[in-house]
C-alpha positions as CSV (number, residue, x, y, z in Angstrom):
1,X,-15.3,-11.1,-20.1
2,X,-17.8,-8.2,-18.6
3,X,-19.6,-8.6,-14.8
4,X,-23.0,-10.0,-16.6
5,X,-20.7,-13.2,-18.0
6,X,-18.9,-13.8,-14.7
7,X,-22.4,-13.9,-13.0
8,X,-23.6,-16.5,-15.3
9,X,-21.4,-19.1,-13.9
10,X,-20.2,-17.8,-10.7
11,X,-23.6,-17.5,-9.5
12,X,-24.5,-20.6,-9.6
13,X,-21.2,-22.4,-8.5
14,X,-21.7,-19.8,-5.1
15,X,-25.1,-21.4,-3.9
16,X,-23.7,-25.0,-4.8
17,X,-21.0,-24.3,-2.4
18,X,-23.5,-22.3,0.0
19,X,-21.0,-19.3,-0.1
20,X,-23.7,-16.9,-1.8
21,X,-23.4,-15.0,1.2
22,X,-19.8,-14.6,1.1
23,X,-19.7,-13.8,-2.8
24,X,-22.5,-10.9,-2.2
25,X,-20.5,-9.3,0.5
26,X,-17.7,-9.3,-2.1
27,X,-19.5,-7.3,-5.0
28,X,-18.1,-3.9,-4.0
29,X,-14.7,-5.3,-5.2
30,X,-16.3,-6.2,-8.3
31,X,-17.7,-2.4,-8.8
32,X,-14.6,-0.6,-7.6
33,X,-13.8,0.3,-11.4
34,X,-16.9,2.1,-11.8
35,X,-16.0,4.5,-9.0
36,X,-13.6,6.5,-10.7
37,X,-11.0,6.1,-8.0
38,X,-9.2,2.6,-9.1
39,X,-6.5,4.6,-10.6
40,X,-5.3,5.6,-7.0
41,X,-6.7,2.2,-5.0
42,X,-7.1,-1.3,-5.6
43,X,-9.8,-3.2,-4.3
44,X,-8.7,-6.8,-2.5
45,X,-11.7,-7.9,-0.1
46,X,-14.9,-7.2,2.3
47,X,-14.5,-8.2,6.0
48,X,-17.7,-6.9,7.9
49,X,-18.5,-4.2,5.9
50,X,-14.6,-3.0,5.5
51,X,-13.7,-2.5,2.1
52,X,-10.0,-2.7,2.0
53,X,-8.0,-0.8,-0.6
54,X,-4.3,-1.2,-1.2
55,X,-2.7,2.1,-2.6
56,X,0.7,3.2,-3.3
57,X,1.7,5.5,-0.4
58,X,0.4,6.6,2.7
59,X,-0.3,10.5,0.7
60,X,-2.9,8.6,-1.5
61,X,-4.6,6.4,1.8
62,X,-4.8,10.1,3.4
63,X,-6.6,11.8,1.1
64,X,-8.8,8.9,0.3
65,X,-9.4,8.4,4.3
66,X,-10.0,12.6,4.1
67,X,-13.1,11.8,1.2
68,X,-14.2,8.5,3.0
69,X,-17.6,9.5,2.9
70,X,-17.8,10.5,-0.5
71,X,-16.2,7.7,-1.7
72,X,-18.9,5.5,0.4
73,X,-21.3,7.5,-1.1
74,X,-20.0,6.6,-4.9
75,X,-19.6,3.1,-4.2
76,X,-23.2,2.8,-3.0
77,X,-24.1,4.2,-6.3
78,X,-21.9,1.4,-8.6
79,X,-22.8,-1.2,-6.1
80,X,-26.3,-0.5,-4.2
81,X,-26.7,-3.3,-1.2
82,X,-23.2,-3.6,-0.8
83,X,-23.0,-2.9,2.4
84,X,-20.0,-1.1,3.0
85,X,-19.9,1.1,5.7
86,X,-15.8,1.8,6.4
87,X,-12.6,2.0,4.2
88,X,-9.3,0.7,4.8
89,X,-6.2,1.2,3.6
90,X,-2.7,-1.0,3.3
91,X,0.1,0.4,1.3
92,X,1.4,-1.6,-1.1
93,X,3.9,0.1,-3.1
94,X,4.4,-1.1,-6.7
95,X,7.6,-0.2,-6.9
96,X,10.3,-1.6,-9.7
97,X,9.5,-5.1,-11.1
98,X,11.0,-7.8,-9.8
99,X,13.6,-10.3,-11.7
100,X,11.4,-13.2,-13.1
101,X,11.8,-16.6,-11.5
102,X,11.6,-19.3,-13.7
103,X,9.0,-22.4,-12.7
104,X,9.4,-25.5,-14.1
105,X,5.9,-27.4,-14.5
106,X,4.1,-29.7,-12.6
107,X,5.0,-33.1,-13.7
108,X,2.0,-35.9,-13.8
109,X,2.9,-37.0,-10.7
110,X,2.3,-33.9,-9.0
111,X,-0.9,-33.1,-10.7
112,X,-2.2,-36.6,-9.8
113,X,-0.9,-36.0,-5.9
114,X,-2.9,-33.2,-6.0
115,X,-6.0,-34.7,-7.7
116,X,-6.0,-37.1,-4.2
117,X,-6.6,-33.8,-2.2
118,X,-9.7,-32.3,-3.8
119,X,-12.5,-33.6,-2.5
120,X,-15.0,-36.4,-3.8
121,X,-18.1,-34.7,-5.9
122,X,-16.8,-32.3,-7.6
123,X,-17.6,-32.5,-11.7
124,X,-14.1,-34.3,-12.7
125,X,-13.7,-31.3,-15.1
126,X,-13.5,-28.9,-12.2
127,X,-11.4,-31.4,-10.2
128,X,-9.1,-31.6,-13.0
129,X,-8.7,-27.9,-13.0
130,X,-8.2,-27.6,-9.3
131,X,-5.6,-30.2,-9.4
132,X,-3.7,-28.5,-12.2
133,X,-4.1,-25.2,-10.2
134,X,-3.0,-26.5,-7.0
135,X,0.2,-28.2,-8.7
136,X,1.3,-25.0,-10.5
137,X,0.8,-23.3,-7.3
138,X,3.5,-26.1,-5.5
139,X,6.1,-25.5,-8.4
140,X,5.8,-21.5,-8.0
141,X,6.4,-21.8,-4.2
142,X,9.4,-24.6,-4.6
143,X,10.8,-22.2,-7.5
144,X,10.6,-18.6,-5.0
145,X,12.2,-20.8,-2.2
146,X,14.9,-22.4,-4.5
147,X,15.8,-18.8,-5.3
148,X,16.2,-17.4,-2.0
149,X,12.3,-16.6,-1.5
150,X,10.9,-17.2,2.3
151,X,7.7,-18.6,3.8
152,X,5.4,-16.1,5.9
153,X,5.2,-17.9,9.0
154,X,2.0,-16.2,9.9
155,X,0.0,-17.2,6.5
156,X,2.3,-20.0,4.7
157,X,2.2,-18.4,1.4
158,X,6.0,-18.0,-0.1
159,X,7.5,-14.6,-0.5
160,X,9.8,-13.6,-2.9
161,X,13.5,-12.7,-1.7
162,X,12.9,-9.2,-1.9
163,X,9.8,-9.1,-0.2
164,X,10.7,-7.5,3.2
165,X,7.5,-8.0,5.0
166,X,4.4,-10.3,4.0
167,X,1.7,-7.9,2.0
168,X,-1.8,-9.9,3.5
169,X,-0.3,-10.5,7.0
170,X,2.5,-7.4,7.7
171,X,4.9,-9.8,9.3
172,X,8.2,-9.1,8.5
173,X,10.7,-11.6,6.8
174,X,14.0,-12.6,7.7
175,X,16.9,-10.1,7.2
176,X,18.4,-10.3,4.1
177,X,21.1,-13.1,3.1
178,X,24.7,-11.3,2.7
């Protein structure tokens, strides 16, 4: 699916939820490909005109900090309007895979528990989605837990056991079981 596709629907679904705004401020994450650079850097969000990058050592976030304002000046070329203005960095090492946790599915129960949390109006197709979505997202969090995983107490999103610190929030987890 290219850019041109996503726009057709996401477009419209952003002004139906009045988060146009929001979405526009996120385009330079959309564009980061076309910099040349996502090979060292991974785009998450825009907050205020910060574009923050995660890359995989603090030897790649100093060089990149070193060519901030060429970088600005690429990215203003992929994504005009964008309005970023400052780079930030988090490192987020890839490191070795982890083991792979197996999550059992959402029964019809769960799905329909969820289904009671979205919110009247939505088209029931996009409802039914959001339901499944939300369910799945349940059974992955009881599966991490079930295997040892942890719950960032500053987000509420749950970690995997070898996660030492939360990746979005930097709080570290508790010490290791032994």
């Amino acid at each position: 699916m290219n850019a041109k596709d996503i726009w057709q629907w996401l477009g419209p679904l952003a002004r139906s939820w009045g988060a146009e705004e929001e979405l526009q401020a996120q385009l330079p994450v959309l564009h980061w490909s076309s910099t040349g650079l996502s090979h060292l850097a991974r785009p998450l969000y825009v907050d205020r005109g910060v574009l923050h990058l995660a890359v995989d050592n603090h030897v790649v976030a100093a060089e990149l900090n070193l060519l901030k304002g060429k970088v600005l000046a690429r990215l203003e070329e992929v994504a005009p309007g964008g309005g970023v203005v400052d780079l930030r960095f988090q490192i987020r090492a890839r490191g070795v895979p982890r083991a792979e946790i197996a999550v059992r599915p959402p029964g019809p129960d769960e799905v329909r528990a969820a289904r009671d949390e979205i919110p009247e109006g939505l088209p029931a197709t996009l409802a039914a989605v959001c339901a499944r979505l939300i369910a799945w997202a349940r059974a992955r969090e009881r599966a991490l837990l079930a295997a040892g995983g942890w719950r960032c107490p500053g987000c509420g999103v749950a970690r995997a056991e070898g996660q030492t610190s939360c990746p979005e929030c930097g709080i570290e987890g508790p010490p290791p079981h032994r």
